[in-house]
N, C-alpha and C positions, 0 to 999 in steps of 0.2 A: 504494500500500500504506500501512498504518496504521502511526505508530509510534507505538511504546511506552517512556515512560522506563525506562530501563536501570539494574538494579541499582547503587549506587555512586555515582551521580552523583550531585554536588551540588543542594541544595535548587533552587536560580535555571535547573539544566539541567531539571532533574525538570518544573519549573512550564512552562519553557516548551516543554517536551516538550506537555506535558498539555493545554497553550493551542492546539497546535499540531496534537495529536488531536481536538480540538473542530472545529476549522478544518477540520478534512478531511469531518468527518461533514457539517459544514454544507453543503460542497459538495456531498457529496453528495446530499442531500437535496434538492437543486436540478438534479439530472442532467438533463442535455439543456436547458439555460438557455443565455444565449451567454455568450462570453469575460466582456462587459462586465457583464452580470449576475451573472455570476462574481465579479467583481473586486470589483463593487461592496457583494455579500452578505458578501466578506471583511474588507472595509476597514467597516463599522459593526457586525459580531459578533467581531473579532478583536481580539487582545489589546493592550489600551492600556501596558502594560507597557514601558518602553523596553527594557531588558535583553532581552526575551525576544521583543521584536518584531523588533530589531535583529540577534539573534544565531540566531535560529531562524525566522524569515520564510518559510513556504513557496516566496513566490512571489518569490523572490530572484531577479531577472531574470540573474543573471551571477558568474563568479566572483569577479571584482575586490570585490564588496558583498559577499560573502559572508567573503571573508578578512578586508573593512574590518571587517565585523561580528566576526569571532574577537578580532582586536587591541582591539577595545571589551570586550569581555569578558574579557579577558586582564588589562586594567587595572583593569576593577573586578573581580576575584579577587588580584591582586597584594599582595602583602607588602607596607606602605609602611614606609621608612626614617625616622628623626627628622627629617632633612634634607631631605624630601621634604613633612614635613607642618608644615614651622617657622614658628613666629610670632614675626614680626620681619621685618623689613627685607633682612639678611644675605643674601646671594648663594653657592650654592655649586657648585664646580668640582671636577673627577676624583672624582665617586662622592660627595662629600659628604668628601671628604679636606681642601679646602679652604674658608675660608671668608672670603670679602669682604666689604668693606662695601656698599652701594646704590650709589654711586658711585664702584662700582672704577673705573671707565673714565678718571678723570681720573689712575690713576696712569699709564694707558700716556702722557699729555701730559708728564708726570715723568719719566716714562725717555726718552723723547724729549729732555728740555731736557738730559736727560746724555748720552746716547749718542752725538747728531748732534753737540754738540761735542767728544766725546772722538774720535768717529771723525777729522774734521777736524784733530785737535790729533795722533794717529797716523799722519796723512797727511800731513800738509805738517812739521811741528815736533820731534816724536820724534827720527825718522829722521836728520835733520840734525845735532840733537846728538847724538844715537850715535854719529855717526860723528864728528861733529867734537870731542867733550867725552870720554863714556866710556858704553859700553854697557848701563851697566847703567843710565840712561836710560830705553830702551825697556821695558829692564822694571818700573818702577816708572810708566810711562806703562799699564801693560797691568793692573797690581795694582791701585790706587786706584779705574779706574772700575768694574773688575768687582765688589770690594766693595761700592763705593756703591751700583750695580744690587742686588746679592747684598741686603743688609741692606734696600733697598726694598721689593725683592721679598716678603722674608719676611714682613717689618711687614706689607705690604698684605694676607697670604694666613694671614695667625695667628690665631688666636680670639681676642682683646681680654682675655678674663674673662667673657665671658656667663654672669648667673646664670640659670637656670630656674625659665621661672613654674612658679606654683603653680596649685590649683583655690582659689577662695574656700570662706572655710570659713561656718561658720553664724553665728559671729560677725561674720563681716562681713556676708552676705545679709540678717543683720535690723538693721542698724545701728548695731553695738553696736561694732564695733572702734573701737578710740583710734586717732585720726591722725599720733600718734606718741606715743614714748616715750624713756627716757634710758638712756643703759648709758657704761660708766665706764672708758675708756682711759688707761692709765699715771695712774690716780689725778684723770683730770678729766671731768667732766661731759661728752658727748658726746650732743645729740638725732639721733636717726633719727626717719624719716618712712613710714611706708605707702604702698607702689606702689601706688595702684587698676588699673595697668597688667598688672602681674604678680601681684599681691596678697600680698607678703612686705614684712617692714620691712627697708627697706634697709640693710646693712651699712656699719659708719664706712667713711669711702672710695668705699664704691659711688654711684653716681649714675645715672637714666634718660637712656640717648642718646635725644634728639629724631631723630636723624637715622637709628639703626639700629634704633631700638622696641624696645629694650633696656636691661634694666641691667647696668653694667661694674663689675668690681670695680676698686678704682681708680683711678678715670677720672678721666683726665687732659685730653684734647680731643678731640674730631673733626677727623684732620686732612684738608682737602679736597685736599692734594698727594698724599697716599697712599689717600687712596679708603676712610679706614677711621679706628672709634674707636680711638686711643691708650690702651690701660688695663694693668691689673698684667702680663699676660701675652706683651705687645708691647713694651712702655715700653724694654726694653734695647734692642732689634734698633732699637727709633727713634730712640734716641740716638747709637748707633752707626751709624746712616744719614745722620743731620745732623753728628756729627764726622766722618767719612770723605768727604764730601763735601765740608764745609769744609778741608778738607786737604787735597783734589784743587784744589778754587779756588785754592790759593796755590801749587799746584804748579806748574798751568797757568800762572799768572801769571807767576810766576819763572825757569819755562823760555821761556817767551814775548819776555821780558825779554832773558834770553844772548841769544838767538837776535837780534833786534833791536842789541844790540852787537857780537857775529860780525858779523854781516852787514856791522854800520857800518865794524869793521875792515880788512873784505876789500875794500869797493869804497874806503875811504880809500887801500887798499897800492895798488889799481889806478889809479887818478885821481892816484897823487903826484905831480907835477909836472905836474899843468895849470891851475894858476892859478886852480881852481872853487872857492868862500868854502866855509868850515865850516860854514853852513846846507844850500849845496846838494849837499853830499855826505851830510847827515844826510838830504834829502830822496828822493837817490837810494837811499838807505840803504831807506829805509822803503818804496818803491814794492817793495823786496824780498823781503817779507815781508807782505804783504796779512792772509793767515791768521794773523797771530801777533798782528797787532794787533787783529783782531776780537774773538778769542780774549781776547787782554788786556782788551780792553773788556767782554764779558761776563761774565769770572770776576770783573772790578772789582765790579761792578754787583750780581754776582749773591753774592757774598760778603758784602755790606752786611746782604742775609737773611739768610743762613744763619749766615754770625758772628753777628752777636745775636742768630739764635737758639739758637748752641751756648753764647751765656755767658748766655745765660736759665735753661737747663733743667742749666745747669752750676751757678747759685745754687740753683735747685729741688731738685737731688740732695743739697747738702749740706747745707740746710733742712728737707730732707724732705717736700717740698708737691707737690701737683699745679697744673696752670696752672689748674684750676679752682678750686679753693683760694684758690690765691693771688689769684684776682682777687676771689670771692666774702668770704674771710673776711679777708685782709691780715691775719697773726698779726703781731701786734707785745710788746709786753711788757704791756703793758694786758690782751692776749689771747693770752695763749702758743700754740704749736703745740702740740699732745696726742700728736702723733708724731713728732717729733724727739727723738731719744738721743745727740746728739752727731752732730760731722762725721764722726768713722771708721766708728759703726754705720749713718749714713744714708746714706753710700757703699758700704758692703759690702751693705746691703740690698737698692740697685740696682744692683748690680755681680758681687756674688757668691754673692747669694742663689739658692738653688733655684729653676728657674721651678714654678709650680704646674701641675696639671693640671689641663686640662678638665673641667668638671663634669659635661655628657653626651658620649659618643661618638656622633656625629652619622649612623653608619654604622649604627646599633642598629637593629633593628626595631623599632617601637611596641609591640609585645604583649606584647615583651622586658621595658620599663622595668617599674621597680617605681616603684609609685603610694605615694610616702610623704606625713606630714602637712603640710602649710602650713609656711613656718619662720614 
């Protein structure tokens, strides 16, 4: 039997309705030819179309092709999301609620370098002084990593500051845009520069990540421990993941440490009186404790990082700079900082200021956004 497109339906069913009416007549006009003459008058008069070849194919041998074909068609009639059609690097997780950098993956190597030793440090080291020191021990053994995980977390899964391209306007299509221009922060001179990337002049502060094909407002680094740019809208939760972490390294270290002279206490009270020298009791001491000294050894090593890098970004806050900043322009008094107001506002700015909001909701439909001019 013949069909016919059906009132209602959309233009792409209608067509390949109509393609698909074609295709019958042709056969028929070939009645009593065989199969393979069949096949063959179909596949060079039938519709080149993929849409309509795919999803309305007469001679669709089975069902499995024919649902594959619905799902093809389903996707190009679909709604698309911001996050779905983003230009950039950016990664996104649960619905476009989240967003990573391109190499999220090196933070699960991150949570790793915390986890596996705080689990170990919960297993063998805790426990012993809980019981042997005071209680509450374990729970400051249980607080610090979760934090530090907690604020990693967050950092790696935050928007940075992403600004939103723009379309080029006509001044740029014929040539004629300036490659930059000046605008005037707390009274001094400030150049921005034109994104050919995004096509807006960058904002004082913002900068183009190489790594994420974006610009941050901001921007402070890309950091490859978190998988993600550092910019106005993270900068807290990463500073608070580098002090809380640096403050679990010395915790570990320190409990590390008791534990290492308990121990030495206990087999000295055991061994009094057998004539073994004060070396080899320190030695039997320590075969006691394997984990605490690993432990000790690692949070040594690994605090060497992360302390300099919490009195790095601990100068940077009261200065008011980014590590981009700082490496690129070194403000000195010859070249003052244009954003520093003193050390109590350039504390409260990263401390207790507002965070900003996102400049798209990445969950938006396309058809949603409103199309404004260039900045």
């Amino acid at each position: 039997m013949m069909q016919h497109p059906q009132q209602g339906q959309p233009p792409l069913l209608q067509q390949a309705s109509s393609r698909n009416e074609n295709n019958s007549n042709n056969i028929g006009s070939i009645e009593g030819s065989s199969p393979l003459e069949i096949q063959a008058k179909q596949e060079e008069e039938g519709s080149k179309s993929f849409e309509a070849f795919h999803c309305f194919n007469i001679f669709s041998k089975d069902k499995g092709m024919q649902q594959q074909d619905a799902a093809v068609l389903k996707t190009l009639n679909k709604r698309l999301r911001v996050y779905e059609q983003w230009q950039g690097k950016e990664q996104f997780f649960m619905g476009g609620r989240l967003m990573a950098g391109p190499n999220w993956k090196a933070c699960i190597g991150t949570v790793s370098l915390i986890a596996i030793p705080s689990g170990v440090f919960l297993g063998f080291v805790a426990p012993y002084l809980s019981k042997h020191v005071h209680t509450v021990i374990m729970a400051f053994s249980c607080i610090l990593p979760f934090f530090s995980l907690l604020f990693l977390l967050v950092t790696a899964c935050t928007d940075p500051g992403v600004i939103p391209r723009q379309e080029p306007d006509a001044e740029y299509l014929t040539g004629q845009k300036p490659r930059s221009k000046d605008v005037w922060v707390n009274g001094q001179r400030v150049v921005v520069r034109y994104n050919d990337t995004c096509h807006f002049y960058q904002p004082p502060r913002a900068h183009h990540c190489s790594v994420n094909d974006n610009c941050i407002e901001r921007f402070d680094h890309h950091c490859p421990w978190v998988g993600t740019t550092i910019g106005r809208r993270n900068y807290r939760t990463f500073l608070l993941f580098v002090y809380v972490t640096a403050v679990t390294c010395l915790y570990v270290f320190g409990c590390c440490l008791a534990q290492m002279f308990l121990r030495h206490r206990e087999v000295a009270k055991e061994l009094q009186g057998s004539g073994l020298s004060y070396t080899s009791i320190w030695l039997r001491s320590l075969a006691k404790v394997p984990a605490a000294l690993t432990l000790m050894g690692f949070s040594f090593l690994f605090f060497w990082f992360i302390g300099g890098l919490s009195a790095f970004h601990g100068y940077l806050v009261i200065t008011n700079q980014t590590t981009y900043e700082n490496f690129r322009y070194n403000h000195d008094a010859n070249r003052p900082n244009p954003y520093s107001r003193g050390v109590l506002y350039n504390c409260w700015e990263v401390w207790c200021a507002p965070r900003p909001r996102r400049h798209l909701n990445y969950r938006a439909y396309l058809d949603e956004l409103p199309r404004g001019p260039p900045i």
